[in-house]
C-alpha positions in Angstrom: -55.7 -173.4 -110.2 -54.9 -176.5 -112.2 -56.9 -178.8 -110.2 -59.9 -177.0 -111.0 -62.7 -177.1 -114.1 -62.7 -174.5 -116.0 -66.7 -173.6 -114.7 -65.2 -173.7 -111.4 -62.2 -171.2 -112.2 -65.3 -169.3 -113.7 -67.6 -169.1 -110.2 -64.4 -167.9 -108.8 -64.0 -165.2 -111.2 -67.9 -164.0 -110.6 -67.2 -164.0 -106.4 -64.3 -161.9 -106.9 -65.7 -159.1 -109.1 -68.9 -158.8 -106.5 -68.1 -160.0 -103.1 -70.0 -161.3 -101.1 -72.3 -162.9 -103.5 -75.4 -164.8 -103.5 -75.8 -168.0 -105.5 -78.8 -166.7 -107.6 -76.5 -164.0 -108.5 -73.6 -166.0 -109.8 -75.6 -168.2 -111.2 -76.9 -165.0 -112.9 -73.6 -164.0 -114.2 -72.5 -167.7 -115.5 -75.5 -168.0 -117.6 -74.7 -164.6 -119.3 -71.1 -165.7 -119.7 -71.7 -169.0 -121.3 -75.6 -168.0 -123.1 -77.1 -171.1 -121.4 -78.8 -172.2 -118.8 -76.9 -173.3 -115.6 -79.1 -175.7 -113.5 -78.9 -175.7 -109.6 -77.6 -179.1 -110.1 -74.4 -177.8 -111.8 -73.8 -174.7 -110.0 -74.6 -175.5 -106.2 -72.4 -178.8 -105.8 -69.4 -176.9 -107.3 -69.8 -174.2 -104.7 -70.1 -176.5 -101.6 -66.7 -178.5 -103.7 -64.7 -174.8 -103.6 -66.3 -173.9 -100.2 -64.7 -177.7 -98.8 -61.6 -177.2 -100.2 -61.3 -173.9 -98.4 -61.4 -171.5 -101.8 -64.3 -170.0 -100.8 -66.2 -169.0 -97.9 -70.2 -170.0 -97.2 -71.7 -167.9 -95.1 -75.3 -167.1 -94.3 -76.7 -164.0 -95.7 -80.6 -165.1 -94.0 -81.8 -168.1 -93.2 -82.7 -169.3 -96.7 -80.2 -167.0 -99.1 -76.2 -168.1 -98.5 -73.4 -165.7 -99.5 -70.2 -166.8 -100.9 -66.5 -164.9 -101.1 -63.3 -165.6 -101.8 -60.7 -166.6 -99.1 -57.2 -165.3 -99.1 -55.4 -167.8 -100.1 -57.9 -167.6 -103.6 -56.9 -163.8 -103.9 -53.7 -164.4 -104.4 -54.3 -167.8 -106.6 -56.7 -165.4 -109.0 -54.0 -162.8 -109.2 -51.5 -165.6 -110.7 -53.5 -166.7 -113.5 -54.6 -163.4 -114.5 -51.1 -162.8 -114.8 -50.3 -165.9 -116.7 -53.1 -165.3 -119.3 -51.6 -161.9 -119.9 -47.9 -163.0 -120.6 -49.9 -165.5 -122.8 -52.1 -163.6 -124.4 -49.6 -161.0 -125.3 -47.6 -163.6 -127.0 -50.8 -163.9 -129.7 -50.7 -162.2 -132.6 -53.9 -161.3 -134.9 
């Protein structure tokens, strides 16, 4: 996960709570997230980035709507740094 921004660890977090997923619908779930716009220039070239490095799968849900999920080896990667937040997290104190 290190190599990646945090908006991108954050498109990964959206496919994995509702895959498959269309764009509209993470784009959707980022704006609500961050309370701002997201632009199809911001989102769309990050998921064909995660899609080429083989995080993600693209996949055609009709002939103008893609879907997007998570591949196996991003599973597992997700799993990790959930884990690492909570041994970090439960080392803050209020």
């Amino acid at each position: 996960m290190p190599d990646l921004t945090g908006f991108q660890r954050d498109v990964l977090f959206v496919i994995a709570a509702t895959e498959p997923v269309k764009g509209t619908k993470i784009k959707a779930e980022v704006e609500d997230y961050y309370g701002v716009e997201v632009n199809h220039g911001r989102l769309y070239p990050n998921l064909d980035e995660l899609a080429d490095s083989g995080l993600i799968e693209k996949g055609e849900r009709d002939k103008r709507t893609n879907e997007y999920s998570l591949t196996g080896r991003r599973e597992a990667l997700l799993a990790q740094r959930q884990e690492w937040e909570a041994e970090r997290f439960g080392e803050v104190t209020a």
